[in-house]
Backbone as JSON, one array per atom type, in Angstrom:
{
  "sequence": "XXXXXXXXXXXXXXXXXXXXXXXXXXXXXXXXXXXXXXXXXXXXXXXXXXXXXXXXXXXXXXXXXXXXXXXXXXXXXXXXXXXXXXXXXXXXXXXXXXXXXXXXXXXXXXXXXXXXXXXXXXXXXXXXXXXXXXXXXXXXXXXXXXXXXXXXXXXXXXXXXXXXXXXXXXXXXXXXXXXXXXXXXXXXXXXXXXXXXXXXXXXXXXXXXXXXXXXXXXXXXXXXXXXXXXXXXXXXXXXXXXXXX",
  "N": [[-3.55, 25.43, 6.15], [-5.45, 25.64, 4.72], [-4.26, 25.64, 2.0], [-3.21, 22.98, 1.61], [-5.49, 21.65, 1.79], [-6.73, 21.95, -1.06], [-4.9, 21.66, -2.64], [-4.59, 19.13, -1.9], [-7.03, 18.37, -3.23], [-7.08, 18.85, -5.54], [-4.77, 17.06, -6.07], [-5.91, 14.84, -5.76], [-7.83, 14.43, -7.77], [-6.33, 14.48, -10.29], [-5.41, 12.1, -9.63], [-7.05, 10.17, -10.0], [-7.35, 10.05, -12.8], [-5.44, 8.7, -13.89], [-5.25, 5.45, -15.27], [-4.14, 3.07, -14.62], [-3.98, 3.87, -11.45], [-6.86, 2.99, -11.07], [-6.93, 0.09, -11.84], [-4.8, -1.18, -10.52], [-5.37, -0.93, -7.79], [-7.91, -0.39, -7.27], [-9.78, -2.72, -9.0], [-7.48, -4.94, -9.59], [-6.82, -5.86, -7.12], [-9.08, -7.09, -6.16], [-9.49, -8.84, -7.9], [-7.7, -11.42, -7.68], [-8.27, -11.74, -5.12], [-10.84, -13.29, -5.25], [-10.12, -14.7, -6.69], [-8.15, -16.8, -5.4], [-10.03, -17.06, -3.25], [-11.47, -18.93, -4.55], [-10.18, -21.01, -5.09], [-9.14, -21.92, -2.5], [-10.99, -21.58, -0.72], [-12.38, -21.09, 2.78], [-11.19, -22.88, 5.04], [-9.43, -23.29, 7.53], [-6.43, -24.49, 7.99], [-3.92, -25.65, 9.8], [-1.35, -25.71, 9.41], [-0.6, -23.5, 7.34], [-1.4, -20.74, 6.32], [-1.1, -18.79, 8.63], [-2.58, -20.57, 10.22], [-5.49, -19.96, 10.63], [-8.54, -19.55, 8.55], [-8.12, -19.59, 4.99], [-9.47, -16.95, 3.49], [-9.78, -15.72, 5.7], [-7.09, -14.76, 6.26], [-6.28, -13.71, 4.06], [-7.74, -11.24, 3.61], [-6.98, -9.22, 5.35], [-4.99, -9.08, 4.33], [-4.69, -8.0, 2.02], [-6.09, -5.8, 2.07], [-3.61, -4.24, 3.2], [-2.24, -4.35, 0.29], [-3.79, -3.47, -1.25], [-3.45, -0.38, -0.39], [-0.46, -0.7, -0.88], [-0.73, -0.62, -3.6], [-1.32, 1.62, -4.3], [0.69, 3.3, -2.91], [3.53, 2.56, -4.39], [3.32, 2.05, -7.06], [1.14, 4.16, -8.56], [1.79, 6.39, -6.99], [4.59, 7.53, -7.29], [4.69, 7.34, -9.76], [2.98, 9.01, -10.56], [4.6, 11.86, -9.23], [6.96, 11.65, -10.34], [5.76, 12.0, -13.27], [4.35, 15.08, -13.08], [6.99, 15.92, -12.6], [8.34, 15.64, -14.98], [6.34, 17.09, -16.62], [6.93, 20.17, -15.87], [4.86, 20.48, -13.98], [5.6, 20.17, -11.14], [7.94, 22.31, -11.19], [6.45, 24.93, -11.88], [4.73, 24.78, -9.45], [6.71, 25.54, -7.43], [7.74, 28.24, -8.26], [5.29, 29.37, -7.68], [5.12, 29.37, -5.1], [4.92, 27.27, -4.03], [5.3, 25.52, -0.75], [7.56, 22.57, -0.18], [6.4, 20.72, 1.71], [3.72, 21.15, 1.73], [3.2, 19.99, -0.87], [4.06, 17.36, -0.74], [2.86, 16.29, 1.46], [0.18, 16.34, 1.11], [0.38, 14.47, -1.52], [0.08, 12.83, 0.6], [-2.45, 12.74, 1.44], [-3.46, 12.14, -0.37], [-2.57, 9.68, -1.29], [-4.1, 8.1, 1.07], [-6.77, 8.29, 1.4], [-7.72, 7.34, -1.17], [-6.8, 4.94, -0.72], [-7.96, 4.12, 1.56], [-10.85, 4.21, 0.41], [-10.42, 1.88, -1.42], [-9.78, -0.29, 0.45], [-12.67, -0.26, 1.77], [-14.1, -1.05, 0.23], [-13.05, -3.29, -0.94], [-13.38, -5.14, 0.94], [-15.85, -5.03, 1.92], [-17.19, -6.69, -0.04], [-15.36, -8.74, 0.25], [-16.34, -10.1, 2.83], [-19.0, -10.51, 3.1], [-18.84, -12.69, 1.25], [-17.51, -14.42, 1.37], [-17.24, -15.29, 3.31], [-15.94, -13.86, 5.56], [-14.51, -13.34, 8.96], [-14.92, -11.01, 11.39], [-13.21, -8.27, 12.81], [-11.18, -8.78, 15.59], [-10.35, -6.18, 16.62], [-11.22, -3.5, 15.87], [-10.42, -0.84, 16.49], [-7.47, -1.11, 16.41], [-7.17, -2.6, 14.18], [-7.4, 0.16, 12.61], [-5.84, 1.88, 13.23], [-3.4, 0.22, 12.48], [-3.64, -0.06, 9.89], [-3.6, 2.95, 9.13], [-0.81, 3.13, 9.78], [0.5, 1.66, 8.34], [-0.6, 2.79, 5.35], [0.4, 5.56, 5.93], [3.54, 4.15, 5.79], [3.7, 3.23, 2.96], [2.73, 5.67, 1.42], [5.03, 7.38, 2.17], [7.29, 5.73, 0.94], [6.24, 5.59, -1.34], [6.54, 8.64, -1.97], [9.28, 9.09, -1.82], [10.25, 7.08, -3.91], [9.69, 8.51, -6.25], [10.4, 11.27, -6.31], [13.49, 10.11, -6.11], [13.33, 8.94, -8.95], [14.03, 9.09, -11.94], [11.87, 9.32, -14.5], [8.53, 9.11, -15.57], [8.2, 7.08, -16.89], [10.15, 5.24, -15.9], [9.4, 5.11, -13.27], [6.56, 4.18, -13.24], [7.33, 1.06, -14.64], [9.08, 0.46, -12.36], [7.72, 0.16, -9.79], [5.6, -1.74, -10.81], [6.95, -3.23, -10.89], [8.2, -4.09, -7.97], [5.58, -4.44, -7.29], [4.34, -6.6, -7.83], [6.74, -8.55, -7.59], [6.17, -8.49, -4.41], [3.49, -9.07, -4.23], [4.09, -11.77, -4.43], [5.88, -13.02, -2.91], [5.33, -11.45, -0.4], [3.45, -12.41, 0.59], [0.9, -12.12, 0.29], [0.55, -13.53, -1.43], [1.15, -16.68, -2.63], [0.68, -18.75, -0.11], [2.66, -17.93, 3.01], [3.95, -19.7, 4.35], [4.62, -21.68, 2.54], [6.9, -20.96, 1.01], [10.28, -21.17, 0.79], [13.9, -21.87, 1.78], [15.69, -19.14, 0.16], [13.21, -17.48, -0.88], [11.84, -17.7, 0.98], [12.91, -16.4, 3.29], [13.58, -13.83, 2.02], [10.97, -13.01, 1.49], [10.43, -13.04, 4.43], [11.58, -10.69, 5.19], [10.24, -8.99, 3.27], [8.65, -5.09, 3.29], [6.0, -5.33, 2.77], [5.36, -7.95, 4.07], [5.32, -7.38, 6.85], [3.95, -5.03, 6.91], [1.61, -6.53, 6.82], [1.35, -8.0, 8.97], [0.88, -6.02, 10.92], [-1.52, -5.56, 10.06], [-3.08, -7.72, 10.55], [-2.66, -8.36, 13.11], [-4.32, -6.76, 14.11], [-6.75, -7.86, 13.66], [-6.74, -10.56, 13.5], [-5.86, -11.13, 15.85], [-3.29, -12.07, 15.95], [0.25, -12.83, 16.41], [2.04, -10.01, 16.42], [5.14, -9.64, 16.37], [7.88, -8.05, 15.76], [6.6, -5.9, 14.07], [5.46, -4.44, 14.2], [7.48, -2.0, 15.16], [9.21, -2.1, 12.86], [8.0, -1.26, 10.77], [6.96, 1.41, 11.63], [9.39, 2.25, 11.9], [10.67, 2.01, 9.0], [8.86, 4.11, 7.93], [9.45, 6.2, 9.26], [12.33, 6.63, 7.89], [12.07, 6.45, 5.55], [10.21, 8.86, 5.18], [11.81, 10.61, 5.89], [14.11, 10.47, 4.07], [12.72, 10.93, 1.47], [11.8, 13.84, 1.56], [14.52, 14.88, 1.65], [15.67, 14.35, -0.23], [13.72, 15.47, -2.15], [13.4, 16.47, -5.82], [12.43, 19.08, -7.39], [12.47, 19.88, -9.95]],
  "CA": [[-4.33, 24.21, 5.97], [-6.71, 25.46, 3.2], [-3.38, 25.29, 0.77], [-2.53, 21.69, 1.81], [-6.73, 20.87, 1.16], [-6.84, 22.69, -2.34], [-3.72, 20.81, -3.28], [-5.09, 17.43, -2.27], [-8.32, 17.82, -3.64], [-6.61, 18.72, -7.01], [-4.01, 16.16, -7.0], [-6.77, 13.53, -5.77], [-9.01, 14.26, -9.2], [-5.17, 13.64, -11.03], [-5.16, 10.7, -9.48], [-8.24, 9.04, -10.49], [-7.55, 9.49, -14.11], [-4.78, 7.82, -14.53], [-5.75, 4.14, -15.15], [-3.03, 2.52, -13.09], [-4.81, 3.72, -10.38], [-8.04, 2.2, -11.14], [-6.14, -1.28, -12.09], [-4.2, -1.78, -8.94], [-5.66, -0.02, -5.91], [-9.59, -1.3, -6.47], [-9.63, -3.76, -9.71], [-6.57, -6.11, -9.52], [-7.14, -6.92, -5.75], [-10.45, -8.0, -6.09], [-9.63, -10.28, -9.15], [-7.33, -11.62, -7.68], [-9.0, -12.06, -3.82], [-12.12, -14.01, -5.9], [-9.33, -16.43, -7.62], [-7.61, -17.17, -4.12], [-11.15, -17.66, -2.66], [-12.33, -20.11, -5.01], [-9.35, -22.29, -5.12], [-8.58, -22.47, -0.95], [-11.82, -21.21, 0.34], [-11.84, -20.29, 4.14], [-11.26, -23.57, 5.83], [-8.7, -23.48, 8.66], [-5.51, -25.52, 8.58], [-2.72, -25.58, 11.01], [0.0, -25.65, 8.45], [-0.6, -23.05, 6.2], [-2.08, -19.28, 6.75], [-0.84, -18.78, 10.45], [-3.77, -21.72, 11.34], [-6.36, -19.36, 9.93], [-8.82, -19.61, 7.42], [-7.55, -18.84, 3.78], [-9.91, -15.65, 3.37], [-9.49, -14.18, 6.59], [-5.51, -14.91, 6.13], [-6.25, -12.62, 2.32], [-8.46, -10.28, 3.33], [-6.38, -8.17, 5.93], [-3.71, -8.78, 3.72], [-5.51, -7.39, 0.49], [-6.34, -4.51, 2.67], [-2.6, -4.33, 2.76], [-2.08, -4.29, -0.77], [-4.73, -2.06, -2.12], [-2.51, 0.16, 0.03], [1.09, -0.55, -1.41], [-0.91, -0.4, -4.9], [-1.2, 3.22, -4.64], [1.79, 3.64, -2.97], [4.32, 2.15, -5.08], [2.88, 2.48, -8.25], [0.1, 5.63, -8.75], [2.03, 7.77, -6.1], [5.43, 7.59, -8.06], [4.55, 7.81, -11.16], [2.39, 10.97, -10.86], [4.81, 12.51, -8.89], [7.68, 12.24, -11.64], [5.09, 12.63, -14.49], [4.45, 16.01, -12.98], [8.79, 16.72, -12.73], [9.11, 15.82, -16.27], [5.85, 18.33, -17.06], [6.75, 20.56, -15.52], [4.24, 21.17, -13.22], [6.06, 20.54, -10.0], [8.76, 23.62, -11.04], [5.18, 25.99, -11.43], [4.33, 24.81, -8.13], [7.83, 26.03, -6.86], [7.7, 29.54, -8.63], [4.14, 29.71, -6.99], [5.79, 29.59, -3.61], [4.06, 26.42, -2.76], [5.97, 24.7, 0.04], [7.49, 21.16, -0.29], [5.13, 20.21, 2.84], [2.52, 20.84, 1.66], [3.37, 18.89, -1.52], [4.6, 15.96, 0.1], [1.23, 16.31, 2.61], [-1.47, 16.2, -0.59], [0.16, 13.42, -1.56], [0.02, 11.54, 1.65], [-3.49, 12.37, 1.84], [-4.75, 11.42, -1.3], [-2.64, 8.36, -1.0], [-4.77, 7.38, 2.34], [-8.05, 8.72, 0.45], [-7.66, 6.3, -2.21], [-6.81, 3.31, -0.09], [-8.99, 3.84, 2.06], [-11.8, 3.56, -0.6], [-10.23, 0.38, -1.76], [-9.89, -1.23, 0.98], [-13.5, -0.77, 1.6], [-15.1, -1.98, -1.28], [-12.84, -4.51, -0.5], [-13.88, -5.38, 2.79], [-17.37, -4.95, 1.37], [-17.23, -7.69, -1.09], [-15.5, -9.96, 0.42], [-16.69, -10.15, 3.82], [-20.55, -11.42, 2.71], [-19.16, -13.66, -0.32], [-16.08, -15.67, 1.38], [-17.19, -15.47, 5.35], [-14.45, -13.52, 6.57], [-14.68, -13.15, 10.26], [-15.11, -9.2, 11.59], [-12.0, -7.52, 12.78], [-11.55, -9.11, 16.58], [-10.34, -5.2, 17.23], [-11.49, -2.16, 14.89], [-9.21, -0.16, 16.96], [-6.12, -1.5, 16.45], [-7.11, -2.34, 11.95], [-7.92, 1.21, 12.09], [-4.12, 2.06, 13.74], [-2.45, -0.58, 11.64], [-4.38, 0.79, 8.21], [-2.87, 4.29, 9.16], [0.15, 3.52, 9.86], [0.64, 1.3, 6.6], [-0.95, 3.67, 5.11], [1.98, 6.23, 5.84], [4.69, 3.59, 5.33], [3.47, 3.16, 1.81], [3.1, 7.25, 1.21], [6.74, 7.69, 2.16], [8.07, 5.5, -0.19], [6.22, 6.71, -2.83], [7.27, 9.79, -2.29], [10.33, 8.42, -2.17], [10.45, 6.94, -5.64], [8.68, 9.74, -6.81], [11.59, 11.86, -5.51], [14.36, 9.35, -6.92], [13.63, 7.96, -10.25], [14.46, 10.07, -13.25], [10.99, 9.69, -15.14], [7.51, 8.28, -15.13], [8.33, 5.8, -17.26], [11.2, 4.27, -15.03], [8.52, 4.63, -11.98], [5.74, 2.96, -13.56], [8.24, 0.11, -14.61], [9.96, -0.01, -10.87], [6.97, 0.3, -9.11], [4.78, -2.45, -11.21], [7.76, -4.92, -11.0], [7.84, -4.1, -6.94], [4.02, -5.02, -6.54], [4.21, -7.99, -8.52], [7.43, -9.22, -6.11], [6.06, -8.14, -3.11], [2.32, -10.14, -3.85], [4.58, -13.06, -4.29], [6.85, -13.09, -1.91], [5.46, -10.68, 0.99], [2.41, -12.77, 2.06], [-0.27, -11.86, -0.35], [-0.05, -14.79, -2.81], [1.41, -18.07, -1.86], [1.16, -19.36, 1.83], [3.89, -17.66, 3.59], [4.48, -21.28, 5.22], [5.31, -22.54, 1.27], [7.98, -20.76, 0.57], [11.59, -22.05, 1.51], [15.1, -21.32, 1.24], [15.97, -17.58, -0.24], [12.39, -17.37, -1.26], [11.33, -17.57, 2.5], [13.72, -15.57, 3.8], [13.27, -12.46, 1.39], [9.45, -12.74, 1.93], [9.87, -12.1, 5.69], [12.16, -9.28, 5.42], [9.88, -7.34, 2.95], [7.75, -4.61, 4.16], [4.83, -5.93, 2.41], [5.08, -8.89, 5.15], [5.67, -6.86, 8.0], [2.33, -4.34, 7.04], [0.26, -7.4, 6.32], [0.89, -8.7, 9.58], [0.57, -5.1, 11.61], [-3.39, -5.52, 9.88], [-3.69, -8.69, 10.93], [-2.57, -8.13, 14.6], [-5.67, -6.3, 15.15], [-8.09, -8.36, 12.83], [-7.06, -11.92, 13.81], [-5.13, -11.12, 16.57], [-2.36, -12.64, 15.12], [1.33, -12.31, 16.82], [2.63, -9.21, 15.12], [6.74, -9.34, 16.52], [8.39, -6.42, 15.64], [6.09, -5.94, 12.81], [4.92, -2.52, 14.33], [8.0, -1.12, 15.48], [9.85, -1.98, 11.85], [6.79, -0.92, 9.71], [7.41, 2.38, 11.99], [10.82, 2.95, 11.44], [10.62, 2.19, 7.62], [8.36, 4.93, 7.87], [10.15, 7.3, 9.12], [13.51, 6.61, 7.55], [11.38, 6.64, 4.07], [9.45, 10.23, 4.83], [13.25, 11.77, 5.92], [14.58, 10.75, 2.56], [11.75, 11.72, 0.85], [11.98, 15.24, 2.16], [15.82, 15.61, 1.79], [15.74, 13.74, -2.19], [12.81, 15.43, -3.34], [13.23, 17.3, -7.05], [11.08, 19.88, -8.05], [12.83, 19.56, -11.29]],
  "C": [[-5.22, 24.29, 4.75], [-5.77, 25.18, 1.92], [-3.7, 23.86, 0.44], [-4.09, 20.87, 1.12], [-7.03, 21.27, -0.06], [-5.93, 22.1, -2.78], [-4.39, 19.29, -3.16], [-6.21, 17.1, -3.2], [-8.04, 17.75, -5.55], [-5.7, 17.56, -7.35], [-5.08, 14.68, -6.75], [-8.03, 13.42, -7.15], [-7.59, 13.98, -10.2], [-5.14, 12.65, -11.25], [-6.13, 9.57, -9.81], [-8.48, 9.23, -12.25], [-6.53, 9.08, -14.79], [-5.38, 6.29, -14.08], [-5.27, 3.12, -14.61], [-3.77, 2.02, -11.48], [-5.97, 2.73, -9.74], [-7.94, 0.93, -10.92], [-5.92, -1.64, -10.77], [-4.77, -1.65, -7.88], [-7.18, -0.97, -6.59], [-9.41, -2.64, -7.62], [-9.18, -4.98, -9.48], [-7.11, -6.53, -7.95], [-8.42, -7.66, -5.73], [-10.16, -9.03, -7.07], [-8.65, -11.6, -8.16], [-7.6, -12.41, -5.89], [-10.24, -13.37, -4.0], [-10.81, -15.23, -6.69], [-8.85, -17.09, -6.52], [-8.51, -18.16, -2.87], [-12.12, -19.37, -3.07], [-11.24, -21.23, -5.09], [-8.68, -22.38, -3.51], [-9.88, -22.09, -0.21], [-11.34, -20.73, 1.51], [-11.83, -21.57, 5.16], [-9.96, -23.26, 6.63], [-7.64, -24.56, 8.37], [-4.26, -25.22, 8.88], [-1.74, -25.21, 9.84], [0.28, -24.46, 7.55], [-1.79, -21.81, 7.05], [-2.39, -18.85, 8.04], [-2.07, -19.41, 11.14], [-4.76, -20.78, 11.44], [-7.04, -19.64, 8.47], [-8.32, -18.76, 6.01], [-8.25, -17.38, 3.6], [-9.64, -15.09, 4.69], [-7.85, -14.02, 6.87], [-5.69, -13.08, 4.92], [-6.83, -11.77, 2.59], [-7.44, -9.15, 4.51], [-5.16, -7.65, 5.29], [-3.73, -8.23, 2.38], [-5.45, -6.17, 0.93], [-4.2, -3.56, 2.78], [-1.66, -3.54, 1.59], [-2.05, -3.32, -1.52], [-3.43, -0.9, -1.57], [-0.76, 0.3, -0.42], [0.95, -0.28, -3.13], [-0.59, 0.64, -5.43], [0.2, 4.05, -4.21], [3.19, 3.9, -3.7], [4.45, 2.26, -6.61], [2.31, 3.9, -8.93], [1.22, 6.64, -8.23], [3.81, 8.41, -6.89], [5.56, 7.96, -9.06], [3.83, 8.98, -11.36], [3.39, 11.9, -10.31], [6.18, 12.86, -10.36], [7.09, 12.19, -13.05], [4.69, 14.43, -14.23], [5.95, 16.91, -13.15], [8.59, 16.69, -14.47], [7.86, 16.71, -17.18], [6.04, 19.7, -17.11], [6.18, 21.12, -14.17], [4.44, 21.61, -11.62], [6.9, 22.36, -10.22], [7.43, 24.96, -11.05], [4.77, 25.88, -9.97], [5.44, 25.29, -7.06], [8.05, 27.4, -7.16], [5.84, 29.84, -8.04], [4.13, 29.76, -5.72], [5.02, 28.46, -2.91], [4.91, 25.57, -2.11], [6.24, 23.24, -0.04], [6.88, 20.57, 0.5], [4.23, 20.34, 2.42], [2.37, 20.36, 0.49], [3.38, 17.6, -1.1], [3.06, 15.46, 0.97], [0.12, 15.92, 1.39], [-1.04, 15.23, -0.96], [0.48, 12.4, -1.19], [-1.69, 11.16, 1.65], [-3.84, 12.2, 0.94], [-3.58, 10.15, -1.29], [-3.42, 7.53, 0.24], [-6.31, 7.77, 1.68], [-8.06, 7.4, -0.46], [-7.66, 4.47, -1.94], [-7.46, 2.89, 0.63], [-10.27, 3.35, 1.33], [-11.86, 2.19, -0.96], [-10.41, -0.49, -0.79], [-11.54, -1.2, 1.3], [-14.25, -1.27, 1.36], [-14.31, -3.31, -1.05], [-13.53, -5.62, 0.39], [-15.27, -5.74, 1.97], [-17.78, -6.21, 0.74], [-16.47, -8.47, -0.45], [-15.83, -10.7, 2.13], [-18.1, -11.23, 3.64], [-19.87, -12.52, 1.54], [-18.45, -14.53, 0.35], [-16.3, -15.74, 2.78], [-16.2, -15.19, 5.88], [-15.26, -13.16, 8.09], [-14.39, -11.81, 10.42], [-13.67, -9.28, 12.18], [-12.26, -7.85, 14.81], [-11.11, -7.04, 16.95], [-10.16, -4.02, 16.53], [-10.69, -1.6, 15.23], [-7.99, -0.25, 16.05], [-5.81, -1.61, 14.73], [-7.08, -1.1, 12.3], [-6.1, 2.02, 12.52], [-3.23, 1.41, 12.66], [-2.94, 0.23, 10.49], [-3.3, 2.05, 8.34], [-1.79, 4.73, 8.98], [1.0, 3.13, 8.82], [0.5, 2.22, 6.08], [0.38, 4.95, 4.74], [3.09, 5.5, 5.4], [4.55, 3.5, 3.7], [3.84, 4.42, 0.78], [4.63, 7.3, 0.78], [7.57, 6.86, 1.29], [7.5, 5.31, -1.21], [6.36, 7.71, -3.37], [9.01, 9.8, -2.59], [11.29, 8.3, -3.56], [10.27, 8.03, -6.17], [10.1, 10.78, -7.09], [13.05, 11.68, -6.41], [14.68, 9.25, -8.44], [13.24, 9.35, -11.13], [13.37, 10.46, -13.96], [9.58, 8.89, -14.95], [7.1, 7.07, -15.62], [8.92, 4.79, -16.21], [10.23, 4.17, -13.45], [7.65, 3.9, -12.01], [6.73, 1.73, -13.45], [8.16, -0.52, -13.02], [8.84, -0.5, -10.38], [5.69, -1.0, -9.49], [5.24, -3.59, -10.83], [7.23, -5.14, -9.02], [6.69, -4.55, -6.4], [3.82, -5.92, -6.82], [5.17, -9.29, -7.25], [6.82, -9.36, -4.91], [4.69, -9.0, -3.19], [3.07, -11.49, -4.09], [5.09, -13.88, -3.21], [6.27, -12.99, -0.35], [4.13, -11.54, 1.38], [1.27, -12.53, 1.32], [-0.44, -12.66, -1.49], [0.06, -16.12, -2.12], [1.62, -18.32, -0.7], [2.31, -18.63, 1.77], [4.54, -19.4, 3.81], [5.08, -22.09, 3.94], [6.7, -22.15, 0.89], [9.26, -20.8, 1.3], [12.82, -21.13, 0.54], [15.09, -20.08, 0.92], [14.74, -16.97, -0.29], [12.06, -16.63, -0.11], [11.65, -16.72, 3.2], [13.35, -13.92, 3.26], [11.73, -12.29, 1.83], [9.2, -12.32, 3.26], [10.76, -11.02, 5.76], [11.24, -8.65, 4.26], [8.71, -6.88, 3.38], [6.52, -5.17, 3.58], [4.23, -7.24, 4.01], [4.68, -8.17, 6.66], [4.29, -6.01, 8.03], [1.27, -5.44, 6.91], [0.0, -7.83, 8.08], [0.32, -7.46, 10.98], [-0.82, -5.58, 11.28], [-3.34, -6.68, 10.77], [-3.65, -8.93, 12.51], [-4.05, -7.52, 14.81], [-7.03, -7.25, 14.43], [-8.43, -9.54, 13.1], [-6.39, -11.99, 15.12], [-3.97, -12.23, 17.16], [-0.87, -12.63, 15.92], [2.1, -11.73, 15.9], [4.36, -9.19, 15.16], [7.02, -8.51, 16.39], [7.6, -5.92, 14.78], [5.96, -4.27, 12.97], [5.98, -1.67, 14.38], [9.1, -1.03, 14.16], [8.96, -1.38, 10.68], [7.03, 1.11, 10.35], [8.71, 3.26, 11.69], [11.1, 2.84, 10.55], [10.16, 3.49, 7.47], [8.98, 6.11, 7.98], [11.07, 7.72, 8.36], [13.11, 7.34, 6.04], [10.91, 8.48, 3.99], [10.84, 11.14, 4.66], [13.79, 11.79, 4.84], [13.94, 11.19, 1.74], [12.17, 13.38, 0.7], [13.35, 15.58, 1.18], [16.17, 14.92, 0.44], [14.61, 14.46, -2.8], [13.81, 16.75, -4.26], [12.09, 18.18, -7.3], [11.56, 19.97, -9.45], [14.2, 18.96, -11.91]]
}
């Protein structure tokens, strides 16, 4: 265990100087939570943001986000900017175990998002009147388990893609789709035809609405038990694709 915390704590000071990081995970969501806020406010209507007010629709689903920020993007791209340094193959002639690789950077991906989402939370809770979390519990379960689903397929990518160019790239386009589509930009309820369709099959949708099960107590459907089994499916390939060089 002291490896696995000496590894995170090093790759979690990595991770806060690439600027990516900074951008997506705390930055971009807030810009972008404050533009949402001021053009729908938090009134309530049936039709549009499962018959929830617009901020407390955005804010579990920001929380979300911040979370797939680091996943998809940060966690990818450091991992094959380290293959094409090097530094993973030193960490393989140093006898350090792919677990406890893979582990450091689960936990500084949940380190990181966690942060975000609080400052999140923080800010927009007092500015936009979001309503508290009808069951801390259950956010604090959902967060986690996002949380992991995110990890695993950034280890994933990480794993996969040839360089840290082609992960940045993938991984920028992916967050851009996925706030479109998955539930974190336009009403779910707007989008139609193919649009509609792709938006509820991606996981982005499916973790937004695990949060929101415990926050608005929301009807989550399978949300938990497919956000679960992404998870897993994602960590096993992970594992059995990663490169150390």
């Amino acid at each position: 265990m002291s490896l696995l915390a000496k590894m995170s704590w090093l790759e979690q000071k990595l991770f806060l100087r690439e600027p990516l990081t900074v951008l997506f995970a705390l930055a971009l969501p807030l810009v972008v939570l404050f533009v949402m806020g001021g053009v729908f406010g938090n009134e309530s209507t049936p039709e549009v943001y499962r018959g929830v007010g617009a901020m407390n629709y955005y804010v579990p689903a920001y929380v979300a986000l911040v979370t797939a920020s680091v996943g998809l993007i940060s966690l990818p791209t450091h991992i094959a900017s380290d293959r094409e340094r090097g530094v993973l193959k030193r960490y393989r002639a140093s006898g350090v175990p792919a677990w406890t690789l893979v582990g450091s950077q689960i936990v500084v991906t949940f380190i990181i998002a966690t942060v975000s989402a609080i400052v999140l939370i923080a800010v927009a809770m007092p500015t936009h009147d979001v309503v508290s979390p009808d069951s801390i519990l259950r956010v604090i379960a959902g967060f986690i388990l996002v949380a992991l689903l995110f990890a695993a397929i950034g280890v994933l990518l990480g794993a996969v893609l040839p360089s840290s160019r082609a992960a940045q790239a993938l991984g920028v386009l992916l967050w851009f789709v996925l706030l479109i589509l998955g539930g974190a930009g336009p009403p779910p309820e707007v989008l139609t035809g193919a649009m509609g369709t792709i938006g509820d099959l991606t996981v982005l949708r499916q973790a937004i609405e695990v949060i929101q099960d415990g926050w608005l107590s929301l009807d989550p459907g399978y949300s938990w038990i497919v956000v679960g089994g992404i998870t897993l499916v994602a960590g096993f390939l992970a594992i059995w694709l990663f490169r150390w060089e």
